[in-house]
VEXGUFI-884629 format. One line per 10 residues: number of its first residue (from 0); their letters; for each residue x, y negated, z negated of N, C-alpha, C, O. Coordinates in Angstrom, 2 decimals. Last residue first. Layout:
<rs>
NUM = A = X,Y,Z,X,Y,Z,X,Y,Z,X,Y,Z; ...
</rs>
This chain:
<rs>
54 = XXXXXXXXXX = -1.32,7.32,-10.28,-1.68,8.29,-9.93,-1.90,9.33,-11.19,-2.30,10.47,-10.98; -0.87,4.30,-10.00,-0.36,5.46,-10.84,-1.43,7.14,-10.32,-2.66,7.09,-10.21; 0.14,1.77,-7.46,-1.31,2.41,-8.37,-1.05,3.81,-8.77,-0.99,4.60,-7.83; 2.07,-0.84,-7.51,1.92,0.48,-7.74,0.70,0.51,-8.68,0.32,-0.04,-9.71; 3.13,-3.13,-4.92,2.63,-2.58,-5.33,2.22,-1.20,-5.77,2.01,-0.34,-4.91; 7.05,-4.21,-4.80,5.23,-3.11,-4.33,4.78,-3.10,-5.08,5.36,-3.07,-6.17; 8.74,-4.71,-6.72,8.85,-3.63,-6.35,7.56,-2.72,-5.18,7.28,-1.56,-4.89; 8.82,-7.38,-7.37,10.02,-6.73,-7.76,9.54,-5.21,-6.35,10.14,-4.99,-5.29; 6.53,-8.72,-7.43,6.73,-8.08,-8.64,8.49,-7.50,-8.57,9.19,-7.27,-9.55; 6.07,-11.28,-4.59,6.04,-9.77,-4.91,6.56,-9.75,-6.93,6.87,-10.78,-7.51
44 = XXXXXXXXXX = 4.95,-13.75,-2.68,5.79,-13.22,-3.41,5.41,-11.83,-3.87,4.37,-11.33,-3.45; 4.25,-13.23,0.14,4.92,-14.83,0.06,5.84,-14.25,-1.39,7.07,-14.24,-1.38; 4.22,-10.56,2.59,3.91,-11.67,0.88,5.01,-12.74,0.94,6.08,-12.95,1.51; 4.42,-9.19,5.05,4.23,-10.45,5.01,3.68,-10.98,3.43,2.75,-11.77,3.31; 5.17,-6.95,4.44,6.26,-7.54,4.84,6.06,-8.94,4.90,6.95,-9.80,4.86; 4.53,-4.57,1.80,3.84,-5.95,2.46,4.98,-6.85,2.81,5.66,-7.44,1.97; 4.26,-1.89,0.52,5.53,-2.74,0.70,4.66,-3.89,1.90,4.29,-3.37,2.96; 2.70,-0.02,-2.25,2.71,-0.82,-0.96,3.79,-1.75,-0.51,4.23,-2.46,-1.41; 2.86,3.69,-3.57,3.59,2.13,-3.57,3.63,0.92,-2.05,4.38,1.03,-1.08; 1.13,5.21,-5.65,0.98,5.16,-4.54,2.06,3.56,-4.42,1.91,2.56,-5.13
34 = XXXXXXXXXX = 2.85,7.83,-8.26,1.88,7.02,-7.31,1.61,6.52,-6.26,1.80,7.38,-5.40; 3.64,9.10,-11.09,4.05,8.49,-9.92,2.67,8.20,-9.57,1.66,8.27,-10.26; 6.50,7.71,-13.18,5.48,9.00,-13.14,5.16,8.66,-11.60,6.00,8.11,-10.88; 9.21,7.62,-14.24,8.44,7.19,-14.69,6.95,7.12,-14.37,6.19,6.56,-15.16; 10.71,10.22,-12.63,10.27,9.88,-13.75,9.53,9.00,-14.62,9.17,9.45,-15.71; 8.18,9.82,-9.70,9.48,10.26,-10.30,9.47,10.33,-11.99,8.41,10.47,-12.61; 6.98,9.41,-6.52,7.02,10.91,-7.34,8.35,10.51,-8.29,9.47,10.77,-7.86; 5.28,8.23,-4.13,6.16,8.04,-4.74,5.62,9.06,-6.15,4.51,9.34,-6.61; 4.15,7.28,-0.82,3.71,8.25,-2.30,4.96,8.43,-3.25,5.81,9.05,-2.61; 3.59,4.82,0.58,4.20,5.51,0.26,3.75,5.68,-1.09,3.29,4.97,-1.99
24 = XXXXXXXXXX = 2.97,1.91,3.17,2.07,2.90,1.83,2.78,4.18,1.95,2.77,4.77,3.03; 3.19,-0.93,4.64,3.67,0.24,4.24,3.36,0.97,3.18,3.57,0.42,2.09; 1.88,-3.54,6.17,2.25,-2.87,5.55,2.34,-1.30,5.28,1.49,-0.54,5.75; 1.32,-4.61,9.10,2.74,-4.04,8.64,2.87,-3.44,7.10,3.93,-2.89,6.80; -1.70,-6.33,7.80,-0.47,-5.46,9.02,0.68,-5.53,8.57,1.09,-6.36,7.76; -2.86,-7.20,5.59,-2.10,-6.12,5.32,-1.68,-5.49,6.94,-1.40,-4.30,7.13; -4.22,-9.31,6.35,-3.62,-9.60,5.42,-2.16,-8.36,5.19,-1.01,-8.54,4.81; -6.24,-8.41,8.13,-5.23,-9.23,8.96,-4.18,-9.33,7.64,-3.04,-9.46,8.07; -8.11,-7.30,6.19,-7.23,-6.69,6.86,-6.40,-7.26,7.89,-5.80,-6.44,8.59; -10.11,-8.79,5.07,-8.50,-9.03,4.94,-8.12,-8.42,5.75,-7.45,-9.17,6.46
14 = XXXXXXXXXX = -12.75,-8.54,6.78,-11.73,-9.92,6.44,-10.86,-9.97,6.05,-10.23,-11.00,6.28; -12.89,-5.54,6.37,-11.99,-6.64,7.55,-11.63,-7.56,7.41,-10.48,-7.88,7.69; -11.61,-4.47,3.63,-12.31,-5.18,3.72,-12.13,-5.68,5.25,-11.09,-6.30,5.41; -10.71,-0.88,3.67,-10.66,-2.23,3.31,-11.71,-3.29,4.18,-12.40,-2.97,5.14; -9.28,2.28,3.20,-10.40,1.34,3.37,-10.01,0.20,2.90,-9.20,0.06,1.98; -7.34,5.02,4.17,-7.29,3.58,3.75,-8.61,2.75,3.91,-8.93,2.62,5.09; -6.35,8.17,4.01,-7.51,7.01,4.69,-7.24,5.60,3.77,-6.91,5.61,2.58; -4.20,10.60,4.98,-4.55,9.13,4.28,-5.24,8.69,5.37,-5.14,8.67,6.59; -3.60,12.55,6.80,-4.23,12.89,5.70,-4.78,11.89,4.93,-5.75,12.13,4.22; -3.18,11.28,9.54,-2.77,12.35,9.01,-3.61,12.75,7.79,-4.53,13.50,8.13
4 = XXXXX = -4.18,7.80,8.61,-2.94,8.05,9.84,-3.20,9.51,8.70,-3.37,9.34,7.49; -6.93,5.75,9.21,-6.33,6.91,8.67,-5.34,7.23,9.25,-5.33,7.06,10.47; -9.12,3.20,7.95,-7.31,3.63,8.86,-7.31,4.47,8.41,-7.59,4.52,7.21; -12.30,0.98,8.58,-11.36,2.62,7.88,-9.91,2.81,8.54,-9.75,2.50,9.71; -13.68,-1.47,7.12,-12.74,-1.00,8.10,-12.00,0.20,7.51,-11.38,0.37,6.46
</rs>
């Protein structure tokens, strides 16, 4: 299954993709360097912060 909103494509599996509605994907830029950060409204638990893939 492909999503693209603008310039981002997203691929994933269909069978999950019921897993990830509502989530949120932001590019994030700072000092401790940057990347891509997911906010998943539906996790049961999280790290603190999204998921981050470094870029």
């Amino acid at each position: 299954m492909v999503v693209q909103q603008d310039a981002v494509k997203v691929v994933m599996d269909s069978q999950r993709a019921p897993l990830l509605v509502g989530t949120e994907v932001d590019d994030v830029d700072h000092t401790q360097g940057s990347g891509v950060v997911m906010k998943n409204p539906t996790a049961k638990t999280t790290c603190g912060r999204g998921s981050f893939f470094s870029a």
